[in-house]
C-alpha positions in Angstrom: 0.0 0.0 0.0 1.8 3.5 -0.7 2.0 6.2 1.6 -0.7 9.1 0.9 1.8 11.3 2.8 4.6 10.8 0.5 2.2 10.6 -2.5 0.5 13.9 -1.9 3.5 16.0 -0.9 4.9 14.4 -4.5 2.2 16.1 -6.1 2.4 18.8 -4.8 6.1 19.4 -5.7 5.6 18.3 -9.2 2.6 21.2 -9.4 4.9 23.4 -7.8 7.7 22.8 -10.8 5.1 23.1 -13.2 3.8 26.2 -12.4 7.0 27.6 -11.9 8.1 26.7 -15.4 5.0 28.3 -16.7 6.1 31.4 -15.1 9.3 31.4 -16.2 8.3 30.9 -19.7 6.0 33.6 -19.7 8.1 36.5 -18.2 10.8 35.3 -21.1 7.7 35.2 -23.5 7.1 38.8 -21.9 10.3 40.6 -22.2 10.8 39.1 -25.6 8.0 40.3 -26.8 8.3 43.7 -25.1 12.2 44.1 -26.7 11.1 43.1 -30.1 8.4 45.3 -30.4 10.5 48.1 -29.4 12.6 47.4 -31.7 10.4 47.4 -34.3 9.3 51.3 -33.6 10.4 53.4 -36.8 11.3 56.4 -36.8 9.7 58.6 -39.4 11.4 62.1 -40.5 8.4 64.6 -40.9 8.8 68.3 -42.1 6.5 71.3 -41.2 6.9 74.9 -41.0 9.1 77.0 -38.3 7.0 80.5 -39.0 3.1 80.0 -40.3 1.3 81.2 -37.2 -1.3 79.5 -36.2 -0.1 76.6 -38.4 3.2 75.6 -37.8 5.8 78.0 -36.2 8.2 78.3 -32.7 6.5 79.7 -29.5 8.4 82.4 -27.2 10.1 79.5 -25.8 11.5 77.7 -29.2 9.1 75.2 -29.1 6.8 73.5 -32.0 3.5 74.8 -31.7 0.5 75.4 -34.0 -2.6 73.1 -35.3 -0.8 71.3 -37.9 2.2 70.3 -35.1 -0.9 69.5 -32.7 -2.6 67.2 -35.8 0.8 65.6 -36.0 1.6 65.1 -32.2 -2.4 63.6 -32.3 -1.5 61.0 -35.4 2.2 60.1 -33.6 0.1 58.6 -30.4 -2.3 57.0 -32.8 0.4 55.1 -34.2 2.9 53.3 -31.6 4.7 51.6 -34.4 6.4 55.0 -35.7 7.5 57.6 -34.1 8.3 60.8 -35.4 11.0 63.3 -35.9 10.2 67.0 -37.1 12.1 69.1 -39.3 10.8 72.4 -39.4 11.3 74.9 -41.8 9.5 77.7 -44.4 7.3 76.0 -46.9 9.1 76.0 -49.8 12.2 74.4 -48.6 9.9 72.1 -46.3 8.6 71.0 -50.5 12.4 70.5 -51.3 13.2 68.0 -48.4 10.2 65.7 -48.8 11.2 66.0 -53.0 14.8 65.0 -52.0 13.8 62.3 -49.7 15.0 64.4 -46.3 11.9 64.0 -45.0 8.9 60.9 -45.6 5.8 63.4 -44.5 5.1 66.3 -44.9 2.6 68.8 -43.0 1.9 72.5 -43.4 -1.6 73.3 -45.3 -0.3 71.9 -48.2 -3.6 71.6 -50.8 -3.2 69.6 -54.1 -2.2 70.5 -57.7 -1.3 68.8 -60.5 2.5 69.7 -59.9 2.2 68.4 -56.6 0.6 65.4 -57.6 3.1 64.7 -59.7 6.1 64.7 -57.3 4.3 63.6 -54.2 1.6 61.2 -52.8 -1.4 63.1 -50.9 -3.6 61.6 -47.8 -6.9 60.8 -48.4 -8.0 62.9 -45.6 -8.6 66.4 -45.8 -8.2 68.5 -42.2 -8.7 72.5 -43.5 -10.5 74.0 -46.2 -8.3 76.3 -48.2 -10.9 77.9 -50.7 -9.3 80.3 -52.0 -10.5 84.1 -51.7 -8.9 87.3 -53.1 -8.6 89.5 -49.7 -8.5 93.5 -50.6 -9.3 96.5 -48.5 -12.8 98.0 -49.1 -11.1 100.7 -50.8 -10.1 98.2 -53.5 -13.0 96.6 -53.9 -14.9 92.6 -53.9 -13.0 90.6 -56.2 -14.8 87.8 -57.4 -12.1 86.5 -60.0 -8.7 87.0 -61.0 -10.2 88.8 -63.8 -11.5 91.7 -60.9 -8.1 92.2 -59.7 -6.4 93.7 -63.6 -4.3 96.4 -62.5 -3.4 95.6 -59.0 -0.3 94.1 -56.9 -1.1 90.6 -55.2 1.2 89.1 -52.5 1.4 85.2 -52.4 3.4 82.8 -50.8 6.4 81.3 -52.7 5.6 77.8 -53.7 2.0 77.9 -52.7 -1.2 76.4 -54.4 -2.0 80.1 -54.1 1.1 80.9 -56.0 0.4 78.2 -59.0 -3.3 79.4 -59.3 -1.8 82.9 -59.5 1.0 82.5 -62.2 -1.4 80.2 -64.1 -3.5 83.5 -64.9 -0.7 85.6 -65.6 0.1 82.9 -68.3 -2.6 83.3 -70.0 -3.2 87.1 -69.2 0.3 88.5 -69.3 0.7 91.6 -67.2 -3.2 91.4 -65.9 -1.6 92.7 -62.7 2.0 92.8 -60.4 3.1 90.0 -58.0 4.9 90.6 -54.8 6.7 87.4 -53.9 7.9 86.0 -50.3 7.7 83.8 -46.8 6.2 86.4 -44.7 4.8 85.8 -41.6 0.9 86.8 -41.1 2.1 90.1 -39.0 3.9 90.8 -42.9 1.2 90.4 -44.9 -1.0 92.7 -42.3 1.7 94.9 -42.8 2.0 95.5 -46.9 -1.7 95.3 -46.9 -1.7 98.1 -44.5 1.2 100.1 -46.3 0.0 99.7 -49.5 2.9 97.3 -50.2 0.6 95.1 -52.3 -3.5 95.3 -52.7 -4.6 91.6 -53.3 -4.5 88.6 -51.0 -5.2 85.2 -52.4 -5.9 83.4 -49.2 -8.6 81.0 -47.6 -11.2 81.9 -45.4 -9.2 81.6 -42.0 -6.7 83.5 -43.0 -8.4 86.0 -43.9 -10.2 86.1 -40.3 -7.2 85.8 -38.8 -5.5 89.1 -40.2 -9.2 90.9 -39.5 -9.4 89.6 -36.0 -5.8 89.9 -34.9 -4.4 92.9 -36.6 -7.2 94.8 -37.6 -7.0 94.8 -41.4 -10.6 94.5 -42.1 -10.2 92.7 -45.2 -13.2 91.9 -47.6 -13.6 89.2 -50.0 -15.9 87.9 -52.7 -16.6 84.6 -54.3 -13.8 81.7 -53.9 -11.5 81.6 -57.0 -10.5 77.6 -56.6 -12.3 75.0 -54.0 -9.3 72.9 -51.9 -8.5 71.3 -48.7 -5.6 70.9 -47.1 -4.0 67.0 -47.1 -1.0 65.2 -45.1 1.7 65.1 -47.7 4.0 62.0 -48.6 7.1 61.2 -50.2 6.8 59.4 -53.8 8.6 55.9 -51.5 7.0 56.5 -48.6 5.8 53.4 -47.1 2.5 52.3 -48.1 1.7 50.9 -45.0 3.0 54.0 -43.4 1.0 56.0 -45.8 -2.3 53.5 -45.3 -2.0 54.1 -41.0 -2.2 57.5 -41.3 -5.1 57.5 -44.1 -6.5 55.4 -40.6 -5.3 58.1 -37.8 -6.8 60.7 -40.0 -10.1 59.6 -40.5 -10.5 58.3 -36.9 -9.2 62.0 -35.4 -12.0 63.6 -37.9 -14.7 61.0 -36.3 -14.4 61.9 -33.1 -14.1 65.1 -33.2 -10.2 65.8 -32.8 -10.1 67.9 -35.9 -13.0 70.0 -35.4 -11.2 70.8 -31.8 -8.2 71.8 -32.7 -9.9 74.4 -35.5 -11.5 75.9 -32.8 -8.4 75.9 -30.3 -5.9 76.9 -33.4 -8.1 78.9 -36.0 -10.7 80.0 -33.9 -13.4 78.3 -35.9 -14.6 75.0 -37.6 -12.7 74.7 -40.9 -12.9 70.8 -41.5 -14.4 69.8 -44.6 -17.8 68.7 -44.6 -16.9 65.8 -47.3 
């Protein structure tokens, strides 16, 4: 007859083994796991702009700030796979570093054209309208079209969708009117509009507001000369799976609501699309 005694505590020892092996393997399962998937986190180069208040720019303090940094820091926490790494600059050469492959993303209020849809891939979600207005003082008068504004000096960005729509009418009506050309900051353009530097503002709606409500410009507009929105921006070898996620972030940050918020907080109104 065995001994219950010996045959219990037996048991009990062998359970014990067990379950301690099972633990063992687990925590190595664990930290595996856990090293491997940090591993895995890429790091993605992404350019926006150092001085496009409220957009992109640097605070008092040097730090990124403004509602396309705030969309990007939203997407980046999305996504745990990638992580990213601004490069800030002005717009134009933030255009040359995602063209050269400096840069995989790109994200300033950049709207599409057929240029730009050449040398670039676009999200699928837009985040701003960016219908484009031709701001004047009163004194100057509504402008309704490029046609209105014969005679008269317009400012736009360099490198711009602003900028293409402008030149395409001068090609096509040579000398119609002057062009002032430049990176200025939103106090600038308050400024020449003020001095009489230039007359014309192509410009969407927000920015428009913006220059009324903050430096007192009262600006006045007619109908929009081109309908846009304003799209995440990627490299021609970006990732597609890369590209895909953040087609994902996008739509799920307009869903609930994140985009609408940070118009409000950034723009000081609802400028999402509607489509």
């Amino acid at each position: 007859m065995k001994d219950k005694t010996r045959s219990h505590k037996g048991l009990w020892i062998g359970l014990g083994v067990i379950i301690i092996a099972i633990i063992g393997v687990m925590f190595f399962r664990h930290t595996g796991t856990g090293s491997q998937s940090s591993s895995k986190v890429q790091i993605i180069k992404v350019g926006s702009g150092n001085d496009g208040q409220p957009f992109a720019y640097l605070d008092k303090d040097g730090k990124p700030a403004g509602m396309d940094i705030a969309l990007l820091q939203a997407i980046d926490k999305k996504l745990p796979q990638y992580k990213f790494k601004l490069t800030l600059s002005d717009f134009p050469t933030m255009i040359t570093n995602l063209k050269a492959g400096k840069t995989t993303m790109a994200m300033y209020q950049v709207e599409q054209n057929a240029e730009r849809k050449e040398n670039f891939k676009f999200g699928t979600v837009g985040y701003t309208v960016w219908d484009t207005l031709l701001a004047t003082k009163k004194s100057a008068g509504v402008l309704d079209s490029f046609a209105d504004a014969k005679g008269k000096k317009l400012y736009v960005t360099n490198s711009t969708n602003q900028a293409t729509l402008t030149d395409a009418y001068l090609k096509k009506n040579a000398d119609a009117y002057s062009v002032v050309r430049g990176t200025y900051t939103m106090e600038q353009v308050a400024q020449g509009l003020n001095s009489g530097q230039f007359n014309v503002y192509p410009a969407p709606k927000y920015s428009i507001d913006l220059l009324n409500r903050q430096f007192k410009t009262n600006l006045v507009y007619g109908k929009a000369v081109n309908h846009s929105n304003a799209y995440p921006l990627f490299n021609k070898k970006a990732d597609p799976r890369f590209i895909k996620a953040v087609n994902k972030a996008m739509a799920e940050l307009k869903a609930d609501g994140t985009l609408k918020k940070l118009s409000n907080q950034w723009l000081k109104g609802d400028y999402v699309p509607k489509d």
